[in-house]
Structure formats: structure tokens, C-alpha cells
VODREN-293317 format. One record per residue (C-alpha): residue number from 0; residue in one letter; x negated, y, z negated. Coordinates in steps of 0.25 Angstrom, whole numbers. Last residue first. Layout:
<mises>
<mise NUM; A; <X; Y; Z>>,
...
</mises>
This chain:
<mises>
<mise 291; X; <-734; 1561; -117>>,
<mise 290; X; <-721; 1562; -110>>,
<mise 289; X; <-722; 1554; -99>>,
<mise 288; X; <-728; 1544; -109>>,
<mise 287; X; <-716; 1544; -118>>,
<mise 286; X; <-705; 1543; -105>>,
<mise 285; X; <-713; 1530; -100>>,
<mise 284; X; <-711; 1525; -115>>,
<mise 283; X; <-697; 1527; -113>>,
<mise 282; X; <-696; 1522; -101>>,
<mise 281; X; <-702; 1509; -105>>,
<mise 280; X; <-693; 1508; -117>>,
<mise 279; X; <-680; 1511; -109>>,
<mise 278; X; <-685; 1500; -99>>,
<mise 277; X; <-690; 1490; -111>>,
<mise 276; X; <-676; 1491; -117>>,
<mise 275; X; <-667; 1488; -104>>,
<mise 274; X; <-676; 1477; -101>>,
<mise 273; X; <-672; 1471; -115>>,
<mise 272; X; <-659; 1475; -111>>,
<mise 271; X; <-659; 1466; -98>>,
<mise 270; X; <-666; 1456; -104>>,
<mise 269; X; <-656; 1453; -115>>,
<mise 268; X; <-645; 1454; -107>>,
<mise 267; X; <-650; 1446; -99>>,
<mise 266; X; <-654; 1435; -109>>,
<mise 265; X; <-641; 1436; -115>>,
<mise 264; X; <-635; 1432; -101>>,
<mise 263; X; <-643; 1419; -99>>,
<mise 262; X; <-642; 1414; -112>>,
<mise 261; X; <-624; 1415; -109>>,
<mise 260; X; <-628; 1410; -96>>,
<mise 259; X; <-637; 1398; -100>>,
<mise 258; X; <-625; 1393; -112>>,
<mise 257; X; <-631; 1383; -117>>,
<mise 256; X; <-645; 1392; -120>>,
<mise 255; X; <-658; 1385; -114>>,
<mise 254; X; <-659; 1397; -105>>,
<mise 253; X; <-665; 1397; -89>>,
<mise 252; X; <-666; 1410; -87>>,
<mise 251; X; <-667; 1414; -72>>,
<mise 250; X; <-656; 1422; -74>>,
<mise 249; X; <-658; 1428; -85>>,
<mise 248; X; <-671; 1437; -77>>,
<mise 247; X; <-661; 1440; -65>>,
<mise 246; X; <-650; 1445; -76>>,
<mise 245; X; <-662; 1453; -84>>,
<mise 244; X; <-668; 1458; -71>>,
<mise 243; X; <-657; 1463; -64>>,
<mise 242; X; <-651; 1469; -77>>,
<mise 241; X; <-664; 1476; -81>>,
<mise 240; X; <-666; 1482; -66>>,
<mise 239; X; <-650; 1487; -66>>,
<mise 238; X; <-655; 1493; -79>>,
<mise 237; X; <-666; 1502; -73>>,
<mise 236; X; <-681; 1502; -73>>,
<mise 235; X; <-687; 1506; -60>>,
<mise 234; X; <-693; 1495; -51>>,
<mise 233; X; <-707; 1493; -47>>,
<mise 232; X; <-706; 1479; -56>>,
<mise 231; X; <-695; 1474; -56>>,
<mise 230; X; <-697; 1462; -48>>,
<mise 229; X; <-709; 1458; -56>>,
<mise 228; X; <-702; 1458; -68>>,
<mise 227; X; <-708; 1446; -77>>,
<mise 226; X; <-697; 1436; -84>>,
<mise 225; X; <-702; 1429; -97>>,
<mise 224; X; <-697; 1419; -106>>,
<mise 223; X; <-696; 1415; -119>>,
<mise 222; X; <-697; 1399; -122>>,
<mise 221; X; <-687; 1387; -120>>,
<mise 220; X; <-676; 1398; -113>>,
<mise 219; X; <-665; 1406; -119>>,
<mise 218; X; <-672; 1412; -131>>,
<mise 217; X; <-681; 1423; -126>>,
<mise 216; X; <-682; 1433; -114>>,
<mise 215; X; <-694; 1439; -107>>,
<mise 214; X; <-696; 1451; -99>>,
<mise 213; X; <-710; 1457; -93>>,
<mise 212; X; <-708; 1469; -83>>,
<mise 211; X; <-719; 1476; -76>>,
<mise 210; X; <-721; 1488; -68>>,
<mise 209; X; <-708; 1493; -69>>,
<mise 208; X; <-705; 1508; -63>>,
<mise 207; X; <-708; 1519; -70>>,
<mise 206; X; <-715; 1526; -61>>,
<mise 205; X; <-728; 1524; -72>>,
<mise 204; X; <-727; 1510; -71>>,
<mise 203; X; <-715; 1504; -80>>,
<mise 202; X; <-719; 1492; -89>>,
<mise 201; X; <-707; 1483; -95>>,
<mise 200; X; <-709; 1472; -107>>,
<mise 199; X; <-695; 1465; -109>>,
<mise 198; X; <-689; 1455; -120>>,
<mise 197; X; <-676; 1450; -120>>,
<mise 196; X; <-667; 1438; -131>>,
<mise 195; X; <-660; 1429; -131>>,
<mise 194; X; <-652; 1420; -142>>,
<mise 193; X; <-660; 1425; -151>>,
<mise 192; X; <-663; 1418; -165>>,
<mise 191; X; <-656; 1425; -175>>,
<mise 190; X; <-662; 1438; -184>>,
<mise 189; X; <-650; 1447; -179>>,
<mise 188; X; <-638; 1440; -176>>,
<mise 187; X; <-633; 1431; -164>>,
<mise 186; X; <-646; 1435; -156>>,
<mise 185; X; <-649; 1443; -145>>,
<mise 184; X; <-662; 1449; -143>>,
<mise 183; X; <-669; 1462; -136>>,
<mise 182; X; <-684; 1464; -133>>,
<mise 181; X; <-687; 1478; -126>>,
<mise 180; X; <-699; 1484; -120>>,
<mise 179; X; <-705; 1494; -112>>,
<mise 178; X; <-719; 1497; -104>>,
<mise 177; X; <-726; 1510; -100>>,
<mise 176; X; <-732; 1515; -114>>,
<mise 175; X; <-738; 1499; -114>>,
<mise 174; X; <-733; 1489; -124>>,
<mise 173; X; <-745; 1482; -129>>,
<mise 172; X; <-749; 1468; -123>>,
<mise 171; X; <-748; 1456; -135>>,
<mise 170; X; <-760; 1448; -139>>,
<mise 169; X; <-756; 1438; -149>>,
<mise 168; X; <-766; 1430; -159>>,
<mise 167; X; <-768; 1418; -168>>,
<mise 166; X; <-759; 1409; -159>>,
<mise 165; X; <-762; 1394; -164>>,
<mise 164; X; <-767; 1383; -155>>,
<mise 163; X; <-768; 1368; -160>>,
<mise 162; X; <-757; 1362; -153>>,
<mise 161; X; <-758; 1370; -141>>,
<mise 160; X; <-750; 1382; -138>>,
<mise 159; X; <-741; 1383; -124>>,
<mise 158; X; <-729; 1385; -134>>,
<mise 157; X; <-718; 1376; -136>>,
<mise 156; X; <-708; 1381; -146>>,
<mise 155; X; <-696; 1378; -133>>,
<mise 154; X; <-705; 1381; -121>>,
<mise 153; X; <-719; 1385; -115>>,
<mise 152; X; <-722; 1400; -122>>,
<mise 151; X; <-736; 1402; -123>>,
<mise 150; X; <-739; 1405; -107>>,
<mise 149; X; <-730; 1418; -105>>,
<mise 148; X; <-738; 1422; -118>>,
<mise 147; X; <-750; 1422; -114>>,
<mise 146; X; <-760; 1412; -121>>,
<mise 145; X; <-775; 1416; -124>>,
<mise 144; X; <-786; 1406; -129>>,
<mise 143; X; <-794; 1404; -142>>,
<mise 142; X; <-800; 1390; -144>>,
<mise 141; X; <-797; 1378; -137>>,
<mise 140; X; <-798; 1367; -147>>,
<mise 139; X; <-799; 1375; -160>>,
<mise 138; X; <-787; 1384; -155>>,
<mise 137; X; <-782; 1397; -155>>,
<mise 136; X; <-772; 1407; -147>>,
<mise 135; X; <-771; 1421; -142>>,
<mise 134; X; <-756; 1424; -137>>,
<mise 133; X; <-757; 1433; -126>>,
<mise 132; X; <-744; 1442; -124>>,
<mise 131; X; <-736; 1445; -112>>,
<mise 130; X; <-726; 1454; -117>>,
<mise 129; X; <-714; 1448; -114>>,
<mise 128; X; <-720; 1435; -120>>,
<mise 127; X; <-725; 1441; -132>>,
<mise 126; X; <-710; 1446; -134>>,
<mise 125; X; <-702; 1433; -130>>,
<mise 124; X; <-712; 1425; -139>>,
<mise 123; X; <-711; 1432; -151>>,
<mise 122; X; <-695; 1434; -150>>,
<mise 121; X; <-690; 1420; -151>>,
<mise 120; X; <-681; 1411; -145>>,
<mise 119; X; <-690; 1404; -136>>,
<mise 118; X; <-696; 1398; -149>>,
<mise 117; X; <-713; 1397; -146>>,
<mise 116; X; <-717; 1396; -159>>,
<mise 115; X; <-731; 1399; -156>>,
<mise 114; X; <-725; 1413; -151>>,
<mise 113; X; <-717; 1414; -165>>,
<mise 112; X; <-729; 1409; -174>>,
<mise 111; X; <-738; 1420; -166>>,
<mise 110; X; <-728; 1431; -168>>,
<mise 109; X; <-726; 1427; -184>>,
<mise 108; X; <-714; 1424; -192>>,
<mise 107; X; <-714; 1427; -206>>,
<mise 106; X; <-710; 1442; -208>>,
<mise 105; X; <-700; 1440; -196>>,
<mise 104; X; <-694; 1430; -203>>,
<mise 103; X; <-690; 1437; -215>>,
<mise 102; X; <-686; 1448; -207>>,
<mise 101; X; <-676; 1442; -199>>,
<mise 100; X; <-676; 1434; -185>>,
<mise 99; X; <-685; 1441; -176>>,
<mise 98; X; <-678; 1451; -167>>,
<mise 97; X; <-687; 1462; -173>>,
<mise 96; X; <-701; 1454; -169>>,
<mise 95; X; <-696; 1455; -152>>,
<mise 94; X; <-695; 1472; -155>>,
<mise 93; X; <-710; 1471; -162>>,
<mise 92; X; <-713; 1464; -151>>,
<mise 91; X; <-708; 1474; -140>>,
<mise 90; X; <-713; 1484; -146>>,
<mise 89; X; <-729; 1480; -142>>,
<mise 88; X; <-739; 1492; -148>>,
<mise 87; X; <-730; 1501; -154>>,
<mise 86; X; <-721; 1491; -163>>,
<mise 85; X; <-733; 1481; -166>>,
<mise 84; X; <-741; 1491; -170>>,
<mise 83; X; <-732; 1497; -179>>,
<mise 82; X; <-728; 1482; -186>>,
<mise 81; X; <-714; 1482; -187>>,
<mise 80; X; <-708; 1470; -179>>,
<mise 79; X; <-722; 1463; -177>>,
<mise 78; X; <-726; 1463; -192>>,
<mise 77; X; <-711; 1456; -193>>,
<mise 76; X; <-714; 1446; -183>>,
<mise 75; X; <-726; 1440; -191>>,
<mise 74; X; <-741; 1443; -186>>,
<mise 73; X; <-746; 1428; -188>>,
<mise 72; X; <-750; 1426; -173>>,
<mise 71; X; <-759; 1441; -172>>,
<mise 70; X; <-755; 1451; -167>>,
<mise 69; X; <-762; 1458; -154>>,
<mise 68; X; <-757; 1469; -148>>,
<mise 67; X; <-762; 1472; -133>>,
<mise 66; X; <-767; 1483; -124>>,
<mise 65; X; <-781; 1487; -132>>,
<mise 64; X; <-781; 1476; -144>>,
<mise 63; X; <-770; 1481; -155>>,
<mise 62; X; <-769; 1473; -169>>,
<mise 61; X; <-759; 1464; -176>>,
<mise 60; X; <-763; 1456; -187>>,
<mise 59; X; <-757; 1443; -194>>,
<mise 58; X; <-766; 1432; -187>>,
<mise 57; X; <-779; 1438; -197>>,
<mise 56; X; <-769; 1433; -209>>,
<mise 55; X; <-772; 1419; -205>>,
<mise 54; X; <-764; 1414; -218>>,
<mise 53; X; <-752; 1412; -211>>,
<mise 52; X; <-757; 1402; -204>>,
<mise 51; X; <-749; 1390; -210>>,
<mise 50; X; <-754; 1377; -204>>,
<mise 49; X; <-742; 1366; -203>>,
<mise 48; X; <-746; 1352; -203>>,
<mise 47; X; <-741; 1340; -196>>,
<mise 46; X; <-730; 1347; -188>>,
<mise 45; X; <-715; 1343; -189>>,
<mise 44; X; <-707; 1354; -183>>,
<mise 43; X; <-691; 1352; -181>>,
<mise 42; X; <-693; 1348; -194>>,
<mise 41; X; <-681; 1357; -198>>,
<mise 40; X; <-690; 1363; -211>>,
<mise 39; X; <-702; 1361; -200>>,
<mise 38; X; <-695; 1368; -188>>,
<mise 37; X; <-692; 1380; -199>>,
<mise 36; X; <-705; 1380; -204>>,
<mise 35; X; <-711; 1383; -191>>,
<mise 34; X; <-701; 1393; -185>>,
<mise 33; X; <-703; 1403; -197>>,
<mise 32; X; <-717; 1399; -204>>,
<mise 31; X; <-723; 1411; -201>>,
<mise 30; X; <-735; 1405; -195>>,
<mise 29; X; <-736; 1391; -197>>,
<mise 28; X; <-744; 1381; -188>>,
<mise 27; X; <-742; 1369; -185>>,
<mise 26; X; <-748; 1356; -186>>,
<mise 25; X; <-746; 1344; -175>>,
<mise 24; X; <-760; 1345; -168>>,
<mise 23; X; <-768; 1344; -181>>,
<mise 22; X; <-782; 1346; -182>>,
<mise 21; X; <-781; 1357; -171>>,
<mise 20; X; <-770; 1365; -178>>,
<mise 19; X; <-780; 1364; -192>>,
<mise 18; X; <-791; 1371; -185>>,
<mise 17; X; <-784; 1380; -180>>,
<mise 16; X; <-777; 1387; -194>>,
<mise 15; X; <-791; 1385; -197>>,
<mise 14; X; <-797; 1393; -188>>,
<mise 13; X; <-787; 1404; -191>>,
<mise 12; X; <-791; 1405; -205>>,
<mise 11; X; <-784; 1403; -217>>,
<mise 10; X; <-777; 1390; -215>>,
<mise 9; X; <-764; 1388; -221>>,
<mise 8; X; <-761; 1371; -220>>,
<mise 7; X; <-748; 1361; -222>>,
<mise 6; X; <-748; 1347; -222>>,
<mise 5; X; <-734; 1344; -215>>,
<mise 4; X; <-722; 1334; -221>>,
<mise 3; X; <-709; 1338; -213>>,
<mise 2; X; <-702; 1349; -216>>,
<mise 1; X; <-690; 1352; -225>>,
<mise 0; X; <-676; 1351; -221>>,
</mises>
């Protein structure tokens, strides 16, 4: 099929690309074009206009501020697998970008596209939600403003976004020598949508002991979510402690699967080896500053 009629527009400045989302409630905008387009060809999507940004170069830069990494909305997945920075700054994104379709689409899609896209099955959100990123956002009406990211995510491609807003920038907390990571996905075959999928952020105080514990899963709910650690926090890292966690943290998954239990026992596993990842991460860093 081919998309409905739609008047197309590639502004060349941010300002622009606003000004034309408030003059028309029902355009969209188009990043990488890989969700978008595909709606439109099936006319699952049916917007007035489409306004294609990917002329807003200044959105495709990656830069350090103090604590966080910030990237901008049209940095693609495939600069977020292997860019340097990327890889030493926040791992654990540069390990969600590898489980992106193929190449070809990661050197389209974009992290801001993804996160606006809002699709519980995919990687971008799981990551920047395990991380607690700030999303920063642009309007005519109201200006800049700040999202978190355990506030962007509301249900099935719904987003806590108004009509006329538009990611321009993401704020994502740098991994700290005393924290590990891991982000693990099943899927029939490499490059296929997931059927779940872990991600795992774990800090250790200077006992080695948890001091925080940030896990999410994607693809069995209406959006990705999050499970916090407060139990586990004081106690040392063991595998007894990832299994408790990831059967006690399934358990309250409400999964959208037909079959709940078989949903439900991925996303342990899942969990539990994404935990497994982050504590042999952690305590290896720990090890690299004992010994320095």
C-alpha cells in the first residue's frame, strides 16, 4: 500500500520545525523514517503533514556536560553502538543500540524518534528509562521544559508529549566506576523485534554492598517498565539475590502476551542474567579502582 495524501515540509531550523507542529495539530514529524513511514505505507498513520527534520544537523551531536551525556534527538542508533564516547561514557546504551534491527536500520533510526515513538518493544526506551534520562523538549506554546523518563512512557506509542512538542535533546547520567550494567534480549533471530528483553543499572558502596538497583524490562507490557531495588539494597551481590529478584520482579508483570506464563518466564530470565551482567561488571570496575 502507499500512504495517504499528506503535504510534506523539511524545515532548516529548529524553530521552524515548531513552528509548523503548532499550526497543525495532526502533522508528524519524521526522523529516521523507520516506524513513521511504515505506519503510513499500512495507513495505520494518517497525519495531515509530515515535517522532516533531518535537516537539523545541530540535533545529531553528542557532547559530555559534568555527570551526563547528552545527544542530541537525531543521533541515529548506529552512532550510538560504536561511537567512543558513547561506549565509555554510558555502556549500557551502546549494548541496548546493538540489539536494533539490522544495520540499515540502525544507520536511519534515531534515539529521539525511537523515545517519541514510544513502542514497548523497543530498546531506546527500556535503556534511557533504566538510566533515568531527562528528555528536554520544545514548543511554541510552552516553551522548553524537562520530561524524566519514568514520566515519557504512558502506554502502547503514546507518550506524555503534547501535539506540538518535539524532543531536541537527551540527558543521560554517566556510568560511574562503582556501577554495572547489562541489557540482554530474546528474539526469534537476530535483528527481530524482541520477545523480551532486561536492562540493569547496579551501584555498589565502597563494601561492596548494593547501594542502588535500577532494572527494567521491555516487550511484554503497554510501555517499558521499571522495578527499583530498595530491598536489596545493604546486601551483597550473589546469584541467589538475582534469582529472588527476577522471579519476585515477573511476578508482578502483568504481560499482554497469550500466553502470560511463558512472557512471564522469559522476563526472568531475562532479568536474572541481565543482573548477573551488571554484578560482574560492577565488581569488576570495583577490582580496577582497588587497583589504581
Amino acid at each position: 500500500m502507499k500512504p495517504a495524501e499528506f503535504v510534506y515540509h523539511r524545515p532548516d531550523s529548529v524553530a521552524e520545525a515548531l513552528t509548523l507542529l503548532a499550526e497543525d495539530p495532526e502533522a508528524k514529524l519524521l526522523a529516521g523514517g523507520q516506524s513513521l513511514l511504515t505506519l503510513m505505507n499500512l495507513r495505520l498513520a494518517r497525519p495531515s503533514a509530515v515535517i522532516d527534520i533531518g535537516r537539523l544537523t545541530e540535533l545529531s551531536r553528542i557532547f559530555d556536560d559534568t555527570d551526563d551525556l547528552v545527544l542530541g534527538a537525531l543521533v541515529t542508533h548506529r552512532t550510538v553502538e560504536v561511537d567512543p564516547l558513547v561506549a565509555a561514557r554510558v555502556p549500557l546504551l551502546s549494548d541496548a543500540a546493538r540489539h536494533i534491527g539490522h544495520v540499515g536500520i540502525r544507520n536511519r533510526g534515531t534515539i529521539g524518534g525511537s523515545v517519541a515513538h514510544s513502542d514497548p518493544a523497543a530498546e531506546m526506551p527500556l535503556a534511557t528509562l533504566v538510566l533515568g534520562a531527562t528528555f528536554h523538549v520544545e514548543s511554541v506554546s510552552s516553551g522548553r521544559r524537562q520530561v524524566a523518563a519514568d514520566e515519557m512512557f504512558v502506554s502502547f506509542y503514546t507518550n506524555s508529549l503534547t501535539p506540538d512538542e518535539m524532543i531536541t535533546w537527551i540527558s543521560v547520567p554517566a556510568i560511574k566506576p562503582d556501577q554495572g550494567w547489562g541489557f540482554v534480549e530474546y528474539a526469534h533471530q537476530r535483528g527481530d523485534y524482541g520477545l523480551a528483553g532486561a536492562g540493569c543499572l547496579l551501584t555498589l558502596d565502597p563494601d561492596g554492598r548494593i547501594d542502588g538497583l535500577r532494572a527494567g524490562v521491555l516487550s511484554v507490557a503497554d510501555r517499558p517498565l521499571l522495578f527499583v531495588g530498595d530491598d536489596a539494597v545493604g546486601q551483597l551481590p550473589s546469584q541467589g539475590l538475582w534469582q529472588h529478584l527476577a522471579s519476585d520482579w515477573a511476578a508482578r508483570i502483568e504481560p499482554t502476551a497469550d500466553d502470560v506464563d511463558y512472557a512471564r518466564r522469559l522476563c526472568e530470565a531475562a532479568l536474572e542474567e541481565a543482573l548477573t551482567d551488571a554484578g560482574r561488571r560492577a565488581r569488576a570496575q570495583e577490582g580496577a579502582s582497588d587497583d589504581e
